[in-house]
TORDREN-887058 format. One record per residue (C-alpha): residue in three letters; x negated, y negated, z negated. Coordinates in steps of 0.001 Angstrom, whole numbers, plus 524288, in hexadecimal, padded with zeros to 5 digits. Each point is the difference from the previous one (the first is absolute). Example, Ala and Ser with C-alpha at 12.3 -4.5 7.8 and 13.67 -1.06 7.14 Angstrom:
residues 2
vexvex u v w
ALA 7CFF4 81194 7E188;
SER 7FAA6 7F290 80294;
//
This chain:
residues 460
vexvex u v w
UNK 9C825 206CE A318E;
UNK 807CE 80594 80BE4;
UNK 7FDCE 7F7B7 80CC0;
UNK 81244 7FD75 800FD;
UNK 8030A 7F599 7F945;
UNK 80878 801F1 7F45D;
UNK 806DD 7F5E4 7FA61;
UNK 808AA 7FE93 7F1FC;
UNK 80D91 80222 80399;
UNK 807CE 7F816 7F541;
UNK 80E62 80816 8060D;
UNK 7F76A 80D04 7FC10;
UNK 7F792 7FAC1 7F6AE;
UNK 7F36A 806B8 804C3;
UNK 7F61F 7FE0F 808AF;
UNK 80455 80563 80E69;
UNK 7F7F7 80174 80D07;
UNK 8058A 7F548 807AC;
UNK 80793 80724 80D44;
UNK 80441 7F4B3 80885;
UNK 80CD7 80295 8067F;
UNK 7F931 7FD51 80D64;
UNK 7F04F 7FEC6 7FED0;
UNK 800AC 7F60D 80BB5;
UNK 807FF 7F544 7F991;
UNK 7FE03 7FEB6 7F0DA;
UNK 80AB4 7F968 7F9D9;
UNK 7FE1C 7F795 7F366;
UNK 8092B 7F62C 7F919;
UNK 7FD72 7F75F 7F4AC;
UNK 80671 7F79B 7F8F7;
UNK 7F96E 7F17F 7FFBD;
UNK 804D8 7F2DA 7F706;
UNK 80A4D 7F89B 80059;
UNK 7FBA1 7F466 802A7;
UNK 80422 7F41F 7F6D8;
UNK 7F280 7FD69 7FA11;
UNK 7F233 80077 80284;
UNK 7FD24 80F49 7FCC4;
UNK 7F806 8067D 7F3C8;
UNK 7F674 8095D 7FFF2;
UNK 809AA 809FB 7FC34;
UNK 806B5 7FF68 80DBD;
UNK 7F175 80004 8072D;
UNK 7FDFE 80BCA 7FADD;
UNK 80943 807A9 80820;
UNK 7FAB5 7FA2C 80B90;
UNK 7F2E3 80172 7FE86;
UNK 8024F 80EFF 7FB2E;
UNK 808D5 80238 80D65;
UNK 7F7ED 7F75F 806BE;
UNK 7F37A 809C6 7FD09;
UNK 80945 80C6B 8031C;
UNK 80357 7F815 80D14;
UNK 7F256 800C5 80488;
UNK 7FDBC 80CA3 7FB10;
UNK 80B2E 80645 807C1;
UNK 7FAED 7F9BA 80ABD;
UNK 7F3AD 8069B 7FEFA;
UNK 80794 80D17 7FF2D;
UNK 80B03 7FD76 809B5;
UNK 801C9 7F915 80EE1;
UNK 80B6B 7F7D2 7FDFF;
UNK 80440 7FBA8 7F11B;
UNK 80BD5 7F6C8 7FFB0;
UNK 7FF04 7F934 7F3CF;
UNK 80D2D 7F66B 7FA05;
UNK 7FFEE 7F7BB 7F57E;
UNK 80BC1 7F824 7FE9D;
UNK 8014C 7F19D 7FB9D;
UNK 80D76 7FE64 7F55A;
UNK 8036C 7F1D8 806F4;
UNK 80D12 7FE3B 7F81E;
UNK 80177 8023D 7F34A;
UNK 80625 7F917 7F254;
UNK 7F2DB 7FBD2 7FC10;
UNK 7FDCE 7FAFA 80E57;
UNK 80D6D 7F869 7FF29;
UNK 7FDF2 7FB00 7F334;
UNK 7F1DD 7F90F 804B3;
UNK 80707 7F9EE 80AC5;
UNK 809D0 7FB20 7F7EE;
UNK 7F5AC 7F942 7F7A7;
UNK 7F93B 7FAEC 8091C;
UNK 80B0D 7FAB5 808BB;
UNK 7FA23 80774 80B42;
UNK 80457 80C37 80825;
UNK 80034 80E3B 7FB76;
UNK 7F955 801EA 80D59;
UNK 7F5E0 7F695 7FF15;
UNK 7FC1A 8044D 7F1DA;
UNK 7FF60 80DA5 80694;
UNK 7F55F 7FB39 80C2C;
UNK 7F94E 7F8DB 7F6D0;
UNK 7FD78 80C11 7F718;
UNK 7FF35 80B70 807B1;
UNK 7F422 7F6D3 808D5;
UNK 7F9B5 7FD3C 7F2B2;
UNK 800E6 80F87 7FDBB;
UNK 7FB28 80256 80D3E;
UNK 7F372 7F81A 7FD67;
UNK 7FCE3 803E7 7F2DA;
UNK 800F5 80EBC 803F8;
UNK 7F716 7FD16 80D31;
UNK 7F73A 7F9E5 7F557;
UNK 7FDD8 80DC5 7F7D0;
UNK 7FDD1 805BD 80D87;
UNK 80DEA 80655 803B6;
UNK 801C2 802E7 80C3C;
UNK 80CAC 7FB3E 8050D;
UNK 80969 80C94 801B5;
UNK 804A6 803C7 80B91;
UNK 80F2F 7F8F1 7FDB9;
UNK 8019F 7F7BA 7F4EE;
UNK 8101D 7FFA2 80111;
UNK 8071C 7F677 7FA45;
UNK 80D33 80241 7F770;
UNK 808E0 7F2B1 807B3;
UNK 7FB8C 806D2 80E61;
UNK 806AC 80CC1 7FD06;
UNK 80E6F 7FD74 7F9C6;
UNK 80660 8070F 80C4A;
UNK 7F725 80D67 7FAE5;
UNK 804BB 7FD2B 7F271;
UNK 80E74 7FDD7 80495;
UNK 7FF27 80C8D 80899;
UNK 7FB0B 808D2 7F416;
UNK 809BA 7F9A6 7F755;
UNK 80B0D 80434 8086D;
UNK 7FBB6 80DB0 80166;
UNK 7FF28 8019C 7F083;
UNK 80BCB 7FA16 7FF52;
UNK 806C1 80AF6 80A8F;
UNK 7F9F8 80B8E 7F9B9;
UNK 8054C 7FBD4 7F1D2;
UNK 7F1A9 7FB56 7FA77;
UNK 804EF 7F0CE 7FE01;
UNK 80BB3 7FB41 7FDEE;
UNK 804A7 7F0EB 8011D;
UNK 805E0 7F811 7F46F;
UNK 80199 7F0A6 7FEEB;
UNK 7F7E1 7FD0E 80ACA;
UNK 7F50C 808F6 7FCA1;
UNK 7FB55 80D4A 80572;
UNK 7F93F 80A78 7F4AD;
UNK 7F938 80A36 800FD;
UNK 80733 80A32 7F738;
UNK 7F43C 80784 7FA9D;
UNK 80A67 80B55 7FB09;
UNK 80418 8028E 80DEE;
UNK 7F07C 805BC 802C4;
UNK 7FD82 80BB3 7F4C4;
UNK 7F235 7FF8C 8015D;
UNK 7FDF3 7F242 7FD07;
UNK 7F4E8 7FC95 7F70C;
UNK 7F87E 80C42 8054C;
UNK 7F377 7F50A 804D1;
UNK 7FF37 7F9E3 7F309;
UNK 80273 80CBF 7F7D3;
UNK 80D14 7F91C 7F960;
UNK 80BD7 806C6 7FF85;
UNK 80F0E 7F8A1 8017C;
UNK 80211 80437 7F366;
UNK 7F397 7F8FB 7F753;
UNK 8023A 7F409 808C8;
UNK 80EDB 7FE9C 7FA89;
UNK 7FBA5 80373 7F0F9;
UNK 7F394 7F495 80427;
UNK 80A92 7F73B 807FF;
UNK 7FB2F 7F255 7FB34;
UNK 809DE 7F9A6 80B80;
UNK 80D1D 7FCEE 7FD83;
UNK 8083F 805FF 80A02;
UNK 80535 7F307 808FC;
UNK 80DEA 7FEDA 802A1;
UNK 7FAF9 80472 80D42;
UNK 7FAD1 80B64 7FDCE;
UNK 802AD 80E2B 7FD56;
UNK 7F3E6 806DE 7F9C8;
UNK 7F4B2 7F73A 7F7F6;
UNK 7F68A 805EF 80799;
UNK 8063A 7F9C8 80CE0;
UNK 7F861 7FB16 80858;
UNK 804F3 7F2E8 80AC2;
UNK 7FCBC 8023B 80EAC;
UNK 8073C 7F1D5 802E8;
UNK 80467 7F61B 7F6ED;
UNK 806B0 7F24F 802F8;
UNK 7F798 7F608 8015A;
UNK 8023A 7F2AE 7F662;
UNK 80182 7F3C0 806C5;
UNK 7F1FD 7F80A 805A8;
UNK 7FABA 80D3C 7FFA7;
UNK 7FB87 80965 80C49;
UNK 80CE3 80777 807B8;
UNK 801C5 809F6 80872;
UNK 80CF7 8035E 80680;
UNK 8048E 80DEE 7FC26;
UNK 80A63 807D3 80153;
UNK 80293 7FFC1 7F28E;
UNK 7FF53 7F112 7FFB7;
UNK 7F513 7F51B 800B2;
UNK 7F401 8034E 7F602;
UNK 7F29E 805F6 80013;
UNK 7FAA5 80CBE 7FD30;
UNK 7FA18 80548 7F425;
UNK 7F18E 8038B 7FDA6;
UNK 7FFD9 80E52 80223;
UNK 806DE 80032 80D2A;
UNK 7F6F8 7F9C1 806EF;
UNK 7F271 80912 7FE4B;
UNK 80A36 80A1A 8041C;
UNK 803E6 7FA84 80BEA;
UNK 7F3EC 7FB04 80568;
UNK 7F825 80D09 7FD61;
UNK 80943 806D3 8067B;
UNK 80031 7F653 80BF1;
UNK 7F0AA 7FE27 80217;
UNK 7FB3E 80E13 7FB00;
UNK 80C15 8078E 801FC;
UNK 808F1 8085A 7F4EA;
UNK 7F4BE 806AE 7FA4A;
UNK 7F2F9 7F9E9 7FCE9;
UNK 7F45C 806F0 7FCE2;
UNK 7F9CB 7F615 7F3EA;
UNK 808F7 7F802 7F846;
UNK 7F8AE 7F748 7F7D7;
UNK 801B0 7F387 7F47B;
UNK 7FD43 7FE49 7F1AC;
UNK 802DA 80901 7F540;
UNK 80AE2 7F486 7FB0B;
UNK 8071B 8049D 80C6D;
UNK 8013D 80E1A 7FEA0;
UNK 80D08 7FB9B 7F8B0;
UNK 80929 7FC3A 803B9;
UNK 7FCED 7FA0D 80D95;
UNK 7FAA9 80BFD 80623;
UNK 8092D 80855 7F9D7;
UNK 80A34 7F8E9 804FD;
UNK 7F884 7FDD1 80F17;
UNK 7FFF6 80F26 8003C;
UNK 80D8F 8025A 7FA87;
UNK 80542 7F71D 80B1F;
UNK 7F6F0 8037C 80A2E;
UNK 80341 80F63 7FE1D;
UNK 80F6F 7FEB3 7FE6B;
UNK 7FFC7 7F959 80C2D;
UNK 7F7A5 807B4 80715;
UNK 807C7 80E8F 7FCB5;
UNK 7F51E 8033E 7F678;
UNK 7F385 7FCB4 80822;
UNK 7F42F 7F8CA 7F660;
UNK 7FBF0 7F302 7FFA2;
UNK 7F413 803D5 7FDC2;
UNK 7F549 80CFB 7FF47;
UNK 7F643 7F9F4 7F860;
UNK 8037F 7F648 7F597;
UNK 7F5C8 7F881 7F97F;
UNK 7FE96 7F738 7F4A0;
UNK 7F35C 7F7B6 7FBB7;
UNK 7FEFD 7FD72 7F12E;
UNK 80389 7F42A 7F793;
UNK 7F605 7F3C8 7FD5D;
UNK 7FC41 7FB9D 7F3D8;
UNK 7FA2C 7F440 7FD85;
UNK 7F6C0 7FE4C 7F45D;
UNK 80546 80D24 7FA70;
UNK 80DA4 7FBE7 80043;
UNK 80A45 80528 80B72;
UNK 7FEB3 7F33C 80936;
UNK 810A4 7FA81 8012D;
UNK 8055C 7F307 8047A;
UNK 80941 7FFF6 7F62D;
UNK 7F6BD 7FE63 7F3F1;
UNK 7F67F 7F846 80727;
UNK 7F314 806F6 80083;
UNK 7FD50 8024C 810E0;
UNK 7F60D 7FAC8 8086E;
UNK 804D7 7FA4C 80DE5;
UNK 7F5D9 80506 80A71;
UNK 7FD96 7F127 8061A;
UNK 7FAFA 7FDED 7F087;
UNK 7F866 809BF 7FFD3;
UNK 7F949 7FCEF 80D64;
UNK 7FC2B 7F381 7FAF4;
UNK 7F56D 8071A 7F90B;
UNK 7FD4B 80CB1 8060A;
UNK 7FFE2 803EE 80F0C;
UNK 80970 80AC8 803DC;
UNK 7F78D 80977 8019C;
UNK 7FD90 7FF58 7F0BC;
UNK 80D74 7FEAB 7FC51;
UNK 801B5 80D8D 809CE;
UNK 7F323 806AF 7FAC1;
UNK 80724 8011F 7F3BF;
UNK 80D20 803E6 804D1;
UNK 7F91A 80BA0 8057E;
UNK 7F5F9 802A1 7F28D;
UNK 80D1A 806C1 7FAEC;
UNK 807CD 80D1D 80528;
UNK 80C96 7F91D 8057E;
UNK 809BF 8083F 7F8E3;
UNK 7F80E 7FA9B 7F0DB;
UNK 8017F 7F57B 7FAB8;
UNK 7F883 7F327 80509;
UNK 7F842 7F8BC 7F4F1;
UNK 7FD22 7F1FF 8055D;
UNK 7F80C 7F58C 7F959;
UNK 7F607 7F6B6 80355;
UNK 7F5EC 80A60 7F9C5;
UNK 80315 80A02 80A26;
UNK 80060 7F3C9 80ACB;
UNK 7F1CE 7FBBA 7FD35;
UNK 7FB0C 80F9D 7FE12;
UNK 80671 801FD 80FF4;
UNK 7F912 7F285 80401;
UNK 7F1B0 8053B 7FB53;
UNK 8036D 80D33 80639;
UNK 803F8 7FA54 80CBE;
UNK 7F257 7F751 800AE;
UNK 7F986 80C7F 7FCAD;
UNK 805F2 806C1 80C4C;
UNK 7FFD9 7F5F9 8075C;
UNK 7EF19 7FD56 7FB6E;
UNK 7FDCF 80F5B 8050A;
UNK 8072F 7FB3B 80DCC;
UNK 7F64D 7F346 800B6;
UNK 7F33C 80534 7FC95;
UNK 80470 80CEA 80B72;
UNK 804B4 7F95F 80A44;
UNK 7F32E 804A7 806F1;
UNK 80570 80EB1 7FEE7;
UNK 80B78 7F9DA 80923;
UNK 80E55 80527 800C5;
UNK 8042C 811A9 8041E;
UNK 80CB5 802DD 8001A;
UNK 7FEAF 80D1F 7F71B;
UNK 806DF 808A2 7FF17;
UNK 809B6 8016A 7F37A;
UNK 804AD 80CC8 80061;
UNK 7F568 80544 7F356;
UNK 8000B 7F246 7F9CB;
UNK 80498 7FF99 7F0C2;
UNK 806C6 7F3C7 80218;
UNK 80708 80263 80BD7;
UNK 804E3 80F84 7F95E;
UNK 8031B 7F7BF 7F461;
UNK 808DE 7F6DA 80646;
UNK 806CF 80D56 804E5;
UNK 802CC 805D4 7F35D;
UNK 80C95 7F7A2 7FC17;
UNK 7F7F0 7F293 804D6;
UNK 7F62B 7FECD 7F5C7;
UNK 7FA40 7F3CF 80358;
UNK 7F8FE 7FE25 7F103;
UNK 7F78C 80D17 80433;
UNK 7FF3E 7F994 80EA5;
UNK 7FAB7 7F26D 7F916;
UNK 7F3E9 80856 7F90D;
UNK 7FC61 807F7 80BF4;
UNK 7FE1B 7F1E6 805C9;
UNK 7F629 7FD70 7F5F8;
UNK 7F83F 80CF5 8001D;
UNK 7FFF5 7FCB8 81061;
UNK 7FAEE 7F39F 7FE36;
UNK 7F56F 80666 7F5B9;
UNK 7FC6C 80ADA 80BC8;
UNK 7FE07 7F4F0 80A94;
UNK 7F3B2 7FBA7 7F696;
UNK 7F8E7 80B78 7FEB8;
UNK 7FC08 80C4C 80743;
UNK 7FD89 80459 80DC9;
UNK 80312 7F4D6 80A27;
UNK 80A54 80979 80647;
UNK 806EF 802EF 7F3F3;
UNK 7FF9A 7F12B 7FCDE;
UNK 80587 7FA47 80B77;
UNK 80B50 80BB9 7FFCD;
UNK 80265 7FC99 7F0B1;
UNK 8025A 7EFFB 80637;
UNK 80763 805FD 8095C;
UNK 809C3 80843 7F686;
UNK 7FF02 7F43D 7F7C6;
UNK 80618 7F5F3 80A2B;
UNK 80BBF 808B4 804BB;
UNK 8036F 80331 7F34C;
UNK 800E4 7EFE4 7FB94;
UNK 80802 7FE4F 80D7D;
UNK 8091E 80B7B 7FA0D;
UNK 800C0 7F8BC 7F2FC;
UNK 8018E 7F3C9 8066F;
UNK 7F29D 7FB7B 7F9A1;
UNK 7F274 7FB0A 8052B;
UNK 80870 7F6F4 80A31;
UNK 7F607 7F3B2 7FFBB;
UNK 7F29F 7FE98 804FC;
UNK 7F7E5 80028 7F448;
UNK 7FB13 7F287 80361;
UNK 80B8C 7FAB8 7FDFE;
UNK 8050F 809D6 7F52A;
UNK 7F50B 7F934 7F809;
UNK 801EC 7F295 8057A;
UNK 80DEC 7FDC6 7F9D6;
UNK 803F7 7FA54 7F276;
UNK 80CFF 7FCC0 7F8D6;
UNK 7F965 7F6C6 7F879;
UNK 80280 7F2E1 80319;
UNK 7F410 7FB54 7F9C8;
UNK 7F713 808E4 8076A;
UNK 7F672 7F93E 809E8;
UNK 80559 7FFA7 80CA1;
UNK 7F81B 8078D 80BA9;
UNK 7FE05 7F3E6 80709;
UNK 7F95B 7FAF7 7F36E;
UNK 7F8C6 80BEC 7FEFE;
UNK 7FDC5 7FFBB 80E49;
UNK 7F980 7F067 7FD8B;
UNK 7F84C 8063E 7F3E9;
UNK 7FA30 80A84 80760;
UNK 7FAFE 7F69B 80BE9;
UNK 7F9B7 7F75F 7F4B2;
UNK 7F9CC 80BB7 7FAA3;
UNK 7FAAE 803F8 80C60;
UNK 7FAC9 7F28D 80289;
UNK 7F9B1 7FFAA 7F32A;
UNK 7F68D 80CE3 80364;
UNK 7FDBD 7FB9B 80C78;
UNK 7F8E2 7F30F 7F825;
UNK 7FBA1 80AC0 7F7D4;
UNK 8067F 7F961 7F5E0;
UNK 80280 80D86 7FA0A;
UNK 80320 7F9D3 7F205;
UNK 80CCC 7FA69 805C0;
UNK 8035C 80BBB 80792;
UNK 8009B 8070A 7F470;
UNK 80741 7F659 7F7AE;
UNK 80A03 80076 80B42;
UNK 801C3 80E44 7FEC6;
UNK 80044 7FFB0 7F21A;
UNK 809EF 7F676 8020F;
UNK 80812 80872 807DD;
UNK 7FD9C 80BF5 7F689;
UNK 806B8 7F703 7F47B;
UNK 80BB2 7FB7F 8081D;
UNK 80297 80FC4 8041E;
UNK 7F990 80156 80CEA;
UNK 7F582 809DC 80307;
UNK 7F70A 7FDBE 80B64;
UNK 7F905 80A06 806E6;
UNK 7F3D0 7FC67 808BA;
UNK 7FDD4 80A65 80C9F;
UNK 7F98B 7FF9B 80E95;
UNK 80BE9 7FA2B 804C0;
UNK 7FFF5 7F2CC 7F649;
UNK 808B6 7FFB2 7F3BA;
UNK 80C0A 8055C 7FCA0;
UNK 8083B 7FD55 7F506;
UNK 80B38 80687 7F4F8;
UNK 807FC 7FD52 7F64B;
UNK 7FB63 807C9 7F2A3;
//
């Protein structure tokens, strides 16, 4: 594998070596939730999959400025609050800090702007008014649309031409608009919910404006990495690119565009609307984050993702595997290798292939075991910077081991108390009772393990 990273280009459709438009600030936008709800593990895919390319452009680059944008207003948004009796705007905090915490849970690091929709109307209003001047958008009944005719390479992205989305046209053309395929920049807003004064009258703007505007104000016209969810592709970055290049006399939104695959849960394609998702605050219940991102990464993030409590448990015994081999070598300490010859690390360069990353870490962790003590401690080494890449191997293995989502489980200070009777007991040579303490332990899932500096203890 060549030492440039190359990433899948979904505007090309093949895999590209990535060229930064200026190697000393590395742009990258992606699209985050709108938040309404507490989100699935469909949306923490994207972030953990950008998250991981994050870090890794790091590695490669000095300065990577990384967006993700929060959707704060939105139908669905409006609709909660309506329900509830509450604000859009408080529905909104209350979501995007729950999405905040669960993503800081699977070990995102926060990106470097996280730009809300509300805080940028004058950027969406200022786009808006250029379309509108060139001949892009036109106003009618208190709404500005996009007319997708006006641009004659529209649908390039996605691969659809004008022509198979009018025979596929599904939407009834509104009083309002022109073409089917229109899209609304600005639409009147209904009364109790969120307005903004315009010069086209009070309302709101619509969903694809505002990635538009607030790439184009924290990264600049052209980004280097656009990235979001296959279910994206069309039409909302179709449309952020139409809008973005007609108002910017043909420049790209983007160089790179990239797409992560669908989830399916159970075998089926995972959808709100028939039922069958998993929230990630569920799911967290049960498994740490690290488990839940372990198998994010087990798959290539342009396939499919399988997820099921099958492949949750398999990541769970991995992860006490690796994190075993970093216990019983903590004697061989902590080098920063090098990573320019390791598999992982050239893996995650060839079109980020964390799934091929994920089983280097396991042939690493086999090498710190065996061999010469200087190939050993260099294996650890290799073994530790590629988890920090991954975003994996976070915890101290003591307390990796120590932590349980079972609400039955013992808790450590009740291990803690069993473990000073135990010691007790041999010191009255009472070894009988000693044992039946550990045996105990054993039954109720914890493992103790007896060395020169007193007793330590895991969950099994």
């Amino acid at each position: 594998m060549p030492m440039e990273l190359q990433i899948f280009n979904s505007a090309s459709r093949r895999k590209e070596i990535f060229k930064p438009i200026d190697k000393n600030r590395v742009t990258m936008y992606v699209c985050g939730p709108t938040v309404y709800n507490r989100v699935h593990i469909g949306n923490a895919r994207p972030a953990v999959i950008f998250d991981t390319l994050f870090r890794l452009l790091k590695r490669l680059y000095p300065r990577v400025v990384y967006a993700r944008n929060i959707t704060d207003v939105d139908d669905k948004i409006i609709d909660v609050a309506k329900k509830r009796g509450q604000k859009s705007k408080d529905i909104a905090k209350l979501y995007a800090d729950c999405y905040f915490s669960d993503m800081a849970r699977l070990n995102c690091e926060p990106p470097t702007i996280e730009p809300f929709a509300t805080e940028h109307i004058p950027e969406m209003l200022d786009m808006i008014g250029v379309l509108i001047k060139k001949g892009f958008a036109y106003v009618s009944e208190g709404h500005v649309l996009f007319s997708v005719s006006s641009m004659p390479n529209y649908g390039k992205l996605s691969g659809k031409s004008l022509q198979d989305l009018a025979i596929g046209a599904r939407v009834q053309i509104g009083e309002y608009k022109r073409d089917a395929n229109d899209f609304v920049l600005w639409k009147p807003s209904k009364q109790r919910e969120p307005t903004w004064d315009s010069p086209w009258g009070k309302g709101r703007p619509g969903w694809h404006i505002e990635c538009s505007a607030m790439a184009q104000k924290h990264l600049g016209v052209t980004v280097d990495i656009h990235g979001g969810g296959l279910d994206l592709l069309f039409p909302h970055h179709e449309n952020e690119t139409a809008q973005s290049c007609c108002a910017n006399n043909g420049k790209p939104l983007a160089n790179f565009w990239m797409h992560n695959g669908f989830v399916q849960l159970d075998g089926q394609k995972m959808s709100k609307s028939v039922g069958n998702f998993k929230l990630v605050c569920d799911l967290l219940e049960e498994y740490s984050g690290e488990v839940l991102r372990y198998v994010i990464l087990s798959a290539h993030y342009r396939s499919e993702q399988q997820f099921n409590a099958l492949l949750l448990d398999s990541a769970k015994r991995s992860l006490d595997t690796l994190y075993g081999c970093l216990k019983s070598t903590e004697d061989l300490g902590h080098v920063d290798e090098d990573m320019t010859t390791n598999n992982g690390f050239l893996a995650l360069l060839d079109d980020l292939n964390t799934s091929e990353s994920i089983s280097e870490l396991h042939s690493l962790a086999r090498q710190t075991r065996q061999g010469p003590l200087k190939h050993r401690v260099m294996a650890r080494g290799q073994l530790l910077n590629l988890a920090r890449l991954l975003g994996l191997l976070q915890q101290n293995p003591d307390d990796w081991f120590k932590k349980t989502h079972d609400p039955d489980a013992l808790s450590g200070q009740e291990i803690e108390e069993a473990i000073i009777l135990r010691q007790k007991a041999k010191e009255s040579r009472n070894f009988g009772e000693a044992d039946r303490i550990r045996n105990e332990l054993s039954l109720k899932g914890v493992i103790l393990e007896d060395g020169k500096n007193g007793t330590t203890w895991r969950r099994s």
